[in-house]
PATOR-355658 format. One record per residue (C-alpha): residue in one letter; x, y, z. Coordinates in Angstrom, 1 decimal, padded with zeros to 4 digits. Last residue first. Layout:
+---+--------+--------+--------+
: r :      u :      v :      w :
+---+--------+--------+--------+
: a :      X :      Y :      Z :
...
+---+--------+--------+--------+
END
This chain:
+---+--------+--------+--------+
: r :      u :      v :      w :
+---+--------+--------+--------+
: x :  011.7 : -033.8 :  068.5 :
: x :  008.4 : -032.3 :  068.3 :
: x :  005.1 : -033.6 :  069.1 :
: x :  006.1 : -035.4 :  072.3 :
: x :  004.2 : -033.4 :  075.1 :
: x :  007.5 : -032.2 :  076.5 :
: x :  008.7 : -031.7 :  073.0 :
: x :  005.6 : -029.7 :  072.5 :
: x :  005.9 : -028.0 :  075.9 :
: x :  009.9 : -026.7 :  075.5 :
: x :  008.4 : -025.7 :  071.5 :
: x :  005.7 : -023.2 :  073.6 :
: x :  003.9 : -021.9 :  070.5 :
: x :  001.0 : -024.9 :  071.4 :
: x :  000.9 : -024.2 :  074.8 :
: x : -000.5 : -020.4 :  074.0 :
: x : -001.5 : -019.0 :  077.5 :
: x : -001.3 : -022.1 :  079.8 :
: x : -004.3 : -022.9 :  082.2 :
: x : -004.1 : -026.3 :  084.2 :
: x : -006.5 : -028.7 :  084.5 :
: x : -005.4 : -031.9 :  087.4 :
: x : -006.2 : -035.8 :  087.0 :
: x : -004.9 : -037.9 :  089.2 :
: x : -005.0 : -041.1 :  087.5 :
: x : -004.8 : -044.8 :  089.0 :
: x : -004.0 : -047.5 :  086.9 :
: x : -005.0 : -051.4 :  088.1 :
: x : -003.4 : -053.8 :  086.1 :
: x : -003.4 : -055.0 :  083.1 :
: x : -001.3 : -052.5 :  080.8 :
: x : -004.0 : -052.4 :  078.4 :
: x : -007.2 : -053.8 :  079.5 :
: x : -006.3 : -051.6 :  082.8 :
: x : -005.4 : -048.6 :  080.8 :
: x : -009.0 : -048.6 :  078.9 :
: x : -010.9 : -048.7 :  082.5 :
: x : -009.0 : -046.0 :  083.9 :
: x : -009.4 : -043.8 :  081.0 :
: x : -013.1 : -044.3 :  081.3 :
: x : -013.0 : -043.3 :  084.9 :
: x : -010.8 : -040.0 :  084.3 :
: x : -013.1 : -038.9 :  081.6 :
: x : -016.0 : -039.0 :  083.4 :
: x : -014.9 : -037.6 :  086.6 :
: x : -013.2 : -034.2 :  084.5 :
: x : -016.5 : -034.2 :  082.7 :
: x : -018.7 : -034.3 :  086.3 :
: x : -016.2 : -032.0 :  088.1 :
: x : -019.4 : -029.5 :  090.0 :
: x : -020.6 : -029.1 :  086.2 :
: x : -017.7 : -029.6 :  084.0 :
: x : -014.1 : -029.7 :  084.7 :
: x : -013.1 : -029.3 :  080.7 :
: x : -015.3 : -026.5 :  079.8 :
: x : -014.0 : -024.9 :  083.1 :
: x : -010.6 : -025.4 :  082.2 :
: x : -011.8 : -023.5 :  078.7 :
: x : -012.8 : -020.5 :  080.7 :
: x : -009.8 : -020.1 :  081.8 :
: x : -008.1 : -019.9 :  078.8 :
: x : -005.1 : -021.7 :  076.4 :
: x : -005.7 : -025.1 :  078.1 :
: x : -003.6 : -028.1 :  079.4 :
: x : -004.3 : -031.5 :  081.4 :
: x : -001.7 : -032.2 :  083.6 :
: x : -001.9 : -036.1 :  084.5 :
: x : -000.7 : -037.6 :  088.4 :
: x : -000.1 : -041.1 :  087.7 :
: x : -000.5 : -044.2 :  090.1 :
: x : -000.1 : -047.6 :  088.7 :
: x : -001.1 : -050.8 :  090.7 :
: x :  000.2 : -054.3 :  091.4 :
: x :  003.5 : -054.8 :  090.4 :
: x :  004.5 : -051.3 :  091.3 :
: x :  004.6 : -048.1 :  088.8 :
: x :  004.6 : -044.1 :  090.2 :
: x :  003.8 : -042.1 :  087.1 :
: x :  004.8 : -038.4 :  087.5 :
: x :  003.7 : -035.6 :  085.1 :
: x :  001.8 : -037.7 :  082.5 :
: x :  000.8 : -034.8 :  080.1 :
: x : -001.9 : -033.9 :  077.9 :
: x : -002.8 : -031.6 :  075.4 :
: x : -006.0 : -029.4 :  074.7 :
: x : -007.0 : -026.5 :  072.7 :
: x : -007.6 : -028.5 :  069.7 :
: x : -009.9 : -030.3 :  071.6 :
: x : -012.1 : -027.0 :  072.2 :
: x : -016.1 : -027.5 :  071.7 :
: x : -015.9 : -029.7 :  068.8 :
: x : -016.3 : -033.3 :  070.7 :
: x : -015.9 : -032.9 :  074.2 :
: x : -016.7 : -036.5 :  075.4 :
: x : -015.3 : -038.4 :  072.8 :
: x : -011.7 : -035.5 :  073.0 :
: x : -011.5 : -035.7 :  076.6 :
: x : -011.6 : -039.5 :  076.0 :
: x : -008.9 : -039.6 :  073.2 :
: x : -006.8 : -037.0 :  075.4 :
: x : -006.8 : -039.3 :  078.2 :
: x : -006.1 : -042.2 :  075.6 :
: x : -003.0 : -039.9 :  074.2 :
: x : -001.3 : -038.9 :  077.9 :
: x : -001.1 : -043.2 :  078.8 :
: x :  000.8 : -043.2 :  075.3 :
: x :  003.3 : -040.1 :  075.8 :
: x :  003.7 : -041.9 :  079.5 :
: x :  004.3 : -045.4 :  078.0 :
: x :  006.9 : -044.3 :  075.6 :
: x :  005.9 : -045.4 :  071.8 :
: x :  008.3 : -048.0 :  071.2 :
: x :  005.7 : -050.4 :  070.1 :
: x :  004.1 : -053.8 :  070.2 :
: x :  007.1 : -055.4 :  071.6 :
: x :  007.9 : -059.3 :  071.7 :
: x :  010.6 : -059.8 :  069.0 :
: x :  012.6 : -056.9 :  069.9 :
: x :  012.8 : -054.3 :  067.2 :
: x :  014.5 : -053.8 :  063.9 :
: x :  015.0 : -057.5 :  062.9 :
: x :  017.4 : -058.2 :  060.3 :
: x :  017.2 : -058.0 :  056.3 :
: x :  015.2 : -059.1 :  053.4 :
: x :  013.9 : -055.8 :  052.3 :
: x :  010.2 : -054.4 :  052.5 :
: x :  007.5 : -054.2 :  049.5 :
: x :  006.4 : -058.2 :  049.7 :
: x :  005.4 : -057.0 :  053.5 :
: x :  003.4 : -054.8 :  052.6 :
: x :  001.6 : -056.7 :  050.6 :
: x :  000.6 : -059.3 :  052.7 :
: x : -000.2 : -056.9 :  055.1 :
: x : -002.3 : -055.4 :  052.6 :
: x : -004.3 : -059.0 :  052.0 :
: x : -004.8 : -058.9 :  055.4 :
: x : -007.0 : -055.6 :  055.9 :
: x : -009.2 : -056.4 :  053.2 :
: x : -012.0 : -056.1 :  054.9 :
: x : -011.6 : -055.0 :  058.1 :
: x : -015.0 : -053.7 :  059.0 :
: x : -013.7 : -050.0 :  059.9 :
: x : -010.4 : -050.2 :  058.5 :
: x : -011.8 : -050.8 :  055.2 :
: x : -010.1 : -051.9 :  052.2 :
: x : -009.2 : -050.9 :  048.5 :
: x : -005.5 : -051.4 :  047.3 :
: x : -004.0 : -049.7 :  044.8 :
: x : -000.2 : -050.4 :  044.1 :
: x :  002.0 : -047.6 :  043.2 :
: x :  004.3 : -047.0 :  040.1 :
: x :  007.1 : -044.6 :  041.2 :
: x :  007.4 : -041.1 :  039.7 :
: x :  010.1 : -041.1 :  036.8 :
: x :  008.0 : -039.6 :  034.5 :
: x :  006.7 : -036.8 :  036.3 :
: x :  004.7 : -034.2 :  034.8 :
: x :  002.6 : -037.1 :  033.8 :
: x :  002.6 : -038.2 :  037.3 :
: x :  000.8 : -035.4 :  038.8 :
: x : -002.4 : -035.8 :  036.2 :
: x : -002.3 : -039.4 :  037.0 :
: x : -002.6 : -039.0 :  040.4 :
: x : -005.3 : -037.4 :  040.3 :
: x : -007.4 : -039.1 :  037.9 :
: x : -006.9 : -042.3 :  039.9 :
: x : -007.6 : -040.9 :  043.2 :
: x : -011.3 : -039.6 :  041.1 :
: x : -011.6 : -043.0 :  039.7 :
: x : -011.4 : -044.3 :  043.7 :
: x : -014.3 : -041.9 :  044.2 :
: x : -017.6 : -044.2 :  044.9 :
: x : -015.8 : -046.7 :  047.0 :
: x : -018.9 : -046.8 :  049.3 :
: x : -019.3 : -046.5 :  053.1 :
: x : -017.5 : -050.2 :  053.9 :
: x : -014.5 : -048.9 :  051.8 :
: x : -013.5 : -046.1 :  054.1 :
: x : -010.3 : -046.3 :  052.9 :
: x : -008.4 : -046.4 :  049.2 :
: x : -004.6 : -047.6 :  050.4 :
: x : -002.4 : -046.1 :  048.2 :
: x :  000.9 : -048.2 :  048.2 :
: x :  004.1 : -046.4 :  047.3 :
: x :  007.6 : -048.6 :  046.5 :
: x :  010.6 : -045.9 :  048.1 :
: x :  012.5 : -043.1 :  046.2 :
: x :  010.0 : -040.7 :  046.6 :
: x :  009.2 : -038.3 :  044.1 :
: x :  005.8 : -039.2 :  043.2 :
: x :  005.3 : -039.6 :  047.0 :
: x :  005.0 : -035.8 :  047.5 :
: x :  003.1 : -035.1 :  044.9 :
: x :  000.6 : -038.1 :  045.6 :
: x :  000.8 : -035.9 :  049.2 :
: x : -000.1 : -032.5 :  047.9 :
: x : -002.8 : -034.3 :  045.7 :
: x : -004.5 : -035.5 :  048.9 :
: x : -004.1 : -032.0 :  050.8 :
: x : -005.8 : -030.3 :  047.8 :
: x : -008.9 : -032.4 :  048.1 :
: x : -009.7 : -035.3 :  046.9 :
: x : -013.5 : -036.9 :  046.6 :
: x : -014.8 : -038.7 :  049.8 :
: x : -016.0 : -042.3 :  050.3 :
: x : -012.7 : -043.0 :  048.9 :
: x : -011.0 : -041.9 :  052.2 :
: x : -007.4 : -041.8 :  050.9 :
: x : -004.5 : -043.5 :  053.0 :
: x : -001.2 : -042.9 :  051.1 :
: x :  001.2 : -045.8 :  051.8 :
: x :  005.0 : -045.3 :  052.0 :
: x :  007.7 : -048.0 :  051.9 :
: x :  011.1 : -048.6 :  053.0 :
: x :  011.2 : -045.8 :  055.5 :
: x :  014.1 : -043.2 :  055.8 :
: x :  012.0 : -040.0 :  055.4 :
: x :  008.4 : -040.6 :  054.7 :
: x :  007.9 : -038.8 :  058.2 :
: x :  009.3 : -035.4 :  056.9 :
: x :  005.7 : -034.6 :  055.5 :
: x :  003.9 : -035.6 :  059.1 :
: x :  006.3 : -034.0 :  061.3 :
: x :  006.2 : -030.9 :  059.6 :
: x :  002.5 : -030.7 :  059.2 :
: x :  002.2 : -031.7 :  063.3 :
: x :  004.2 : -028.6 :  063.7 :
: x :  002.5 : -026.4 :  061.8 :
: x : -000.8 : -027.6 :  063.3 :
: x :  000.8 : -026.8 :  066.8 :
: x :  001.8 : -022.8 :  065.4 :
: x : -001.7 : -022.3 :  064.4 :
: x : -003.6 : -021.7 :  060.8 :
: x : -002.6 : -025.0 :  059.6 :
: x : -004.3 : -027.0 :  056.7 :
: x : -004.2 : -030.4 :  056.8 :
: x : -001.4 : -033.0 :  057.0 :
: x : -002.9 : -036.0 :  059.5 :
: x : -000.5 : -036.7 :  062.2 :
: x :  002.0 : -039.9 :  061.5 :
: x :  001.6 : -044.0 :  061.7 :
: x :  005.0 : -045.2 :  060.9 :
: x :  004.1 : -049.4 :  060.2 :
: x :  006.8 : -051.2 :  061.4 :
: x :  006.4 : -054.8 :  059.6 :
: x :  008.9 : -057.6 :  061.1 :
: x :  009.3 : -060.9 :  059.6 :
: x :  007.9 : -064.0 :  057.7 :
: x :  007.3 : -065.4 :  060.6 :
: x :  005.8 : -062.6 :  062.6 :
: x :  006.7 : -059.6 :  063.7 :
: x :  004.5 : -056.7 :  063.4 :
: x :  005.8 : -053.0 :  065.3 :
: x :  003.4 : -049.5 :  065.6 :
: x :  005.4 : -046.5 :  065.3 :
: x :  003.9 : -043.5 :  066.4 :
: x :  004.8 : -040.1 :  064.9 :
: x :  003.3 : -037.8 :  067.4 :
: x : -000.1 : -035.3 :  067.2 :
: x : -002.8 : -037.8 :  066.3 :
: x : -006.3 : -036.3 :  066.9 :
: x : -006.1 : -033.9 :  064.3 :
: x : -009.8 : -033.9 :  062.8 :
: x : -011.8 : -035.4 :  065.5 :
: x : -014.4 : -038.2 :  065.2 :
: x : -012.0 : -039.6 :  067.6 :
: x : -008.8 : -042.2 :  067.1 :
: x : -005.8 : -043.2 :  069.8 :
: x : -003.1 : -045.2 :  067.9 :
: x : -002.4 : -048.5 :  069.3 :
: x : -005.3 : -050.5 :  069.9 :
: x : -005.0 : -054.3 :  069.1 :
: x : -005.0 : -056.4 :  065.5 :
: x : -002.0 : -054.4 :  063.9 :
: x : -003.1 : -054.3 :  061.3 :
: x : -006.9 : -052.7 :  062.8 :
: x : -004.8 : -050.7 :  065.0 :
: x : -003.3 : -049.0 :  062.0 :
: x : -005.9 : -048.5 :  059.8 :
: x : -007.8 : -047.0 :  062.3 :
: x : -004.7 : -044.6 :  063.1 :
: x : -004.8 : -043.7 :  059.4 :
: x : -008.3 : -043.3 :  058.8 :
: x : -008.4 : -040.3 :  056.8 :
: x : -009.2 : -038.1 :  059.0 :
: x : -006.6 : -035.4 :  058.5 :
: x : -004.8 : -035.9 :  055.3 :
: x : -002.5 : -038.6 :  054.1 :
: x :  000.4 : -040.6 :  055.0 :
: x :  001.1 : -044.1 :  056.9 :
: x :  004.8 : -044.7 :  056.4 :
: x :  006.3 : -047.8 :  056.6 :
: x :  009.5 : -049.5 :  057.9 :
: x :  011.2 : -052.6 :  057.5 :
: x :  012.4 : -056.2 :  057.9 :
: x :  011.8 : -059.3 :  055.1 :
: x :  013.1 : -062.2 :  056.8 :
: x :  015.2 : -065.3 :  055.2 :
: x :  014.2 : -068.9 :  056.8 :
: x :  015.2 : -068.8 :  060.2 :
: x :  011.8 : -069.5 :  061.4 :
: x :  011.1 : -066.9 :  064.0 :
: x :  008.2 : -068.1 :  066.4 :
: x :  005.3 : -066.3 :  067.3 :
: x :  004.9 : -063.8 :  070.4 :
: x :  003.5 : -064.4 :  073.6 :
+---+--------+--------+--------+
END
């Protein structure tokens, strides 16, 4: 049931969560969002598609624009996902880096603070990871004043130190997110969490549990696709393509006499139902595909291209 509108003036708008691989982005996102949006893993990479997670509330509508990690990209998919995530900032109202302070920078970070000291929009940089020590946050600081003194024009951001993980400070930055959009219109319907299609979405928590139970064996080798989903009030029944570069990969996947391909399809089961509540069937079915991720007709399939 969503809140009430008062019709007192609205502040509307988009914004960009940026920053490199494992970060905390997606956490940071569900945890705003208070509910599970964006799938997350121990796993470098795990978010492939732009997903755009939607807060309405009285004062407004917040969309945060939660994107694939930038890192560096040997293959044609992390190519992809690199593109994506740098033209993401595009067209929003406001951008937040999302450092892990725990962590000192790395190339990818000072990339970004590059990035965003040319952007026309109010930056935030959101200092992460809070809750395992803030022991870098001068380091960030350093940074990004060394890239803004060849810049003088480069926006001013606004710092903000918080943890996904235990959610401190977590509402303060909505508070201040919301002070950096527009007065304007709704984008979205008052009641909707997300436009994120529900197939692309019911592909990502099969992937998140393929990914927990795989770990680093061969994630990166894996995407996901709801072939045909069959919907009635009471049940959902989906038949999901799960796809690998090599055969010996599918058995990786299938396990000992189907004892991963069981495990993964049970607990993605159990997380649809909280979800979509209701009972959701999967057929679950490993297919081999010789370089998936240079096939662009399969990345749009999958959603990670446009």
């Amino acid at each position: 049931m969503s809140e009430e509108i008062s019709e007192t003036p609205r502040r509307s708008g988009m914004v960009a969560l940026v920053g490199r691989a494992n970060v905390g982005k997606s956490s940071l996102t569900n945890a705003l969002l208070g509910e599970k949006l964006s799938i997350v893993s121990p796993v470098a990479q795990t978010t492939r598609s732009v997903i755009r997670g939607i807060i309405t509330e009285p004062r407004g509508q917040l969309v945060l624009v939660d994107t694939p990690g930038l890192h560096k990209a040997p293959g044609d998919l992390g190519k992809v996902m690199n593109r994506v995530a740098r033209s993401s900032v595009e067209g929003t109202d406001a951008a937040m880096l999302v450092v892990d302070a725990s962590s000192p920078p790395v190339d990818e970070d000072e990339g970004w603070m590059r990035r965003l000291a040319r952007a026309p929009q109010p930056v935030v940089i959101a200092l992460n990871k809070n809750d395992l020590g803030n022991r870098h946050e001068q380091d960030y600081r350093d940074v990004w004043a060394k890239v803004v003194a060849e810049m003088p024009d480069a926006p001013v951001p606004v710092w903000h130190t918080l943890s996904a993980f235990t959610h401190e400070g977590v509402d303060t930055l909505t508070e201040l997110l919301f002070e950096k959009l527009p007065f304007g219109p709704l984008l979205y319907p008052e009641d909707i969490l997300s436009d994120y299609p529900r197939k692309l979405n019911m592909a990502d928590v099969v992937r998140e549990k393929l990914f927990m139970s795989l770990r680093d064996e061969l994630p990166h080798a894996i995407a996901v696709w709801v072939e045909k989903l069959d919907e009635t009030d009471d049940e959902w029944n989906a038949r999901v393509v799960i796809y690998v570069n090599k055969h010996s990969q599918k058995g990786i996947v299938i396990g000992e006499k189907g004892r991963m391909l069981r495990k993964v399809r049970r607990s993605a089961e159990a997380e649809l139902a909280i979800i979509y509540e209701r009972q959701v069937n999967l057929d679950l079915f490993v297919k081999v595909e010789k370089n998936w991720g240079r096939n662009f007709w399969l990345l749009k399939q999958f959603g990670y291209v446009s």
